[in-house]
C-alpha positions as a printed NumPy array, in Angstrom:
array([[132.657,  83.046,  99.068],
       [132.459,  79.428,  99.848],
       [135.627,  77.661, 100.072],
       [134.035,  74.657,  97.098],
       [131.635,  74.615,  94.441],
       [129.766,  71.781,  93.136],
       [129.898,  70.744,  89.539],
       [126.751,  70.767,  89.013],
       [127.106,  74.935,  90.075],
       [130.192,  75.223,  87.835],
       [128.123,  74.185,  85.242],
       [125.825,  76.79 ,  85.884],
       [127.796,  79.576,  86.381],
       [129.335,  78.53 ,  83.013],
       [126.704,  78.373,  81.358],
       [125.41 ,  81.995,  82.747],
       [128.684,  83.214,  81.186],
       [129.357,  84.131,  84.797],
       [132.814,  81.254,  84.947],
       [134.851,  80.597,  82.133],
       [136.654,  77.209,  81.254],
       [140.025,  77.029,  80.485],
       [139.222,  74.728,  77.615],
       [135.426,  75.304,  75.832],
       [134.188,  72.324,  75.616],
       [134.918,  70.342,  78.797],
       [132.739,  68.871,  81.382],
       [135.33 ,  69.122,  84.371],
       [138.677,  71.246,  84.097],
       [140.382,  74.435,  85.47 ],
       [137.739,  77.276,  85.585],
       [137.96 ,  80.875,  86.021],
       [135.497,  82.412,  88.68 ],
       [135.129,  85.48 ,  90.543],
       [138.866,  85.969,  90.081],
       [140.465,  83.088,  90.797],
       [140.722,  79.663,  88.954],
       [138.765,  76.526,  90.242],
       [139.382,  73.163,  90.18 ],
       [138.843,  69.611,  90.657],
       [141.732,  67.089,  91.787],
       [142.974,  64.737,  89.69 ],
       [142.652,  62.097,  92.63 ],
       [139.375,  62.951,  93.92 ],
       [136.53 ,  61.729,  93.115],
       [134.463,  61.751,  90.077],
       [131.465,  64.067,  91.656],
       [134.268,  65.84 ,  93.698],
       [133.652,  69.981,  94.21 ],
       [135.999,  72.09 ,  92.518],
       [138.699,  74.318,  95.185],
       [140.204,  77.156,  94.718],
       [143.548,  76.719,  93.276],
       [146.499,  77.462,  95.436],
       [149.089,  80.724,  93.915],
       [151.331,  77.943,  92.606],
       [148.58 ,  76.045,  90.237],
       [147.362,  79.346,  89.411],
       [150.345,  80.353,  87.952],
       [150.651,  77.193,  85.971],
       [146.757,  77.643,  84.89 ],
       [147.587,  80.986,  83.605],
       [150.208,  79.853,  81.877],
       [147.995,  77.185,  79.833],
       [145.376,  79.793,  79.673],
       [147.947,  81.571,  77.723],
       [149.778,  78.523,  75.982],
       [145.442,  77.488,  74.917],
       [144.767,  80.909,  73.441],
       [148.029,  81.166,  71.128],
       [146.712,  77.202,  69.84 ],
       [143.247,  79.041,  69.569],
       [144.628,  82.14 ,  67.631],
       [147.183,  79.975,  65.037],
       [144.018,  77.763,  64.474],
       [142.167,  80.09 ,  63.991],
       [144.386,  82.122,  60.964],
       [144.651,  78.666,  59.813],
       [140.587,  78.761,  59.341],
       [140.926,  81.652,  58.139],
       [138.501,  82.828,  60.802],
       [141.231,  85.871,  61.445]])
């Protein structure tokens, strides 16, 4: 595996189903891929590649993964999509 990928490949493997983002919907942001989250810098620059996050972000991605999906689930009985 190659230690970045561009956006523009993000995108792609999104939208092959083959990466999920951690919030559908968003053009840049933490991104699971072939078992690891991906990301892109807050500092860098706007057409920056994403990099593998480190173990210590991707604890605190799972943890919004997990924090996202409860929002997802209460909104969702709200809807009454449940």
């Amino acid at each position: 595996m190659t230690d970045n990928v561009s956006q523009e490949r993000m995108r792609e493997l999104v939208d092959a189903g083959a990466a999920t983002p951690m919030l559908a919907g968003t053009e840049v942001g933490p991104t699971w891929y072939a078992g690891r989250w991906w990301y892109v810098p807050v500092d860098a620059a706007e057409d920056a590649d994403y990099q593998p996050a480190d173990p210590e972000k991707s604890e605190r991605f799972d943890s919004l993964r997990r924090r996202a999906e409860a929002v997802e689930r209460v909104q969702a009985e709200l809807d009454g999509r449940q």
